[in-house]
C-alpha positions in Angstrom: 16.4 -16.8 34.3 13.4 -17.1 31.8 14.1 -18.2 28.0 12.4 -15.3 26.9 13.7 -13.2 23.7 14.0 -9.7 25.4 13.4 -8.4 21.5 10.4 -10.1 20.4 9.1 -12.2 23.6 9.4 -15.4 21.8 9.4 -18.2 24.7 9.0 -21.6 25.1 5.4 -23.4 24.0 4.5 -26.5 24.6 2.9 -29.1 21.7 2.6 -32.8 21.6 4.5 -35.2 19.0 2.1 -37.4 17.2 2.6 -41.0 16.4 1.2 -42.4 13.5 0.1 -45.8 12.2 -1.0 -46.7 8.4 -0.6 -46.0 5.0 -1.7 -42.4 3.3 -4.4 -42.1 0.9 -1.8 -40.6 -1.4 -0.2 -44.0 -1.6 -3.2 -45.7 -1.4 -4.0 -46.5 1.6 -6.9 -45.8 4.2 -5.3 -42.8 5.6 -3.3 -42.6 8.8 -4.4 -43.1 12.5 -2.9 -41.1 15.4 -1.6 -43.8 17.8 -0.3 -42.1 20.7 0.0 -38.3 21.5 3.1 -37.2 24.1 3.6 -33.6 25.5 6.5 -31.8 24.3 8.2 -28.6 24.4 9.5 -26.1 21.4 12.3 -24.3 22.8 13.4 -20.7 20.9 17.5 -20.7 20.2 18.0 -18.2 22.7 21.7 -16.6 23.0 23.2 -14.2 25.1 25.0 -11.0 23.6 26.5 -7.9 24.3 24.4 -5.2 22.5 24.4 -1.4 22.1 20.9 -0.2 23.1 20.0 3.8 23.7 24.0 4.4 23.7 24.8 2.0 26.7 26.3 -1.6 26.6 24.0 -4.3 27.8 23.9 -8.2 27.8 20.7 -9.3 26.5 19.1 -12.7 26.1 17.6 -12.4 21.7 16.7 -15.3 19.6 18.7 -15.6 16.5 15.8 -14.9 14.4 16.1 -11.4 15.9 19.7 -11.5 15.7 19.9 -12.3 11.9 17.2 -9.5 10.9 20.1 -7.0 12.9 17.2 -5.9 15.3 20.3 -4.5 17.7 24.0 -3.6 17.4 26.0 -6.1 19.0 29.2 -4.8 20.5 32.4 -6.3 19.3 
């Protein structure tokens, strides 16, 4: 099963996490240097839920950004 919000589509993307070496110009240094660059994933908080939609009960998978705004009625 995908980790897609059914709601809004949000899904995994992938990034990279930098690694850094040197002191900032703000502090007076020469500035940082990227070191290293490793491939990483961003992973939505996806949850499943039991939600009212068009009158009938369905589980959904929704990200709790959706969740929070009340996008759908979840069924107690």
């Amino acid at each position: 099963m995908a980790r897609v919000c059914e709601i809004c589509g949000k899904k995994t993307t992938v990034g990279f996490k930098l690694e850094r070496r040197g002191l900032p110009k703000k502090k007076g240094g020469v500035g940082l240097k990227i070191t290293g660059k490793t491939k990483r994933k961003f992973k939505p908080n996806i949850q499943t839920m039991r939600a009212n939609i068009n009158g009938s009960i369905k589980r959904i998978k929704i990200c709790t950004r959706c969740m929070n705004a009340g996008k759908v009625v979840k069924v107690v």
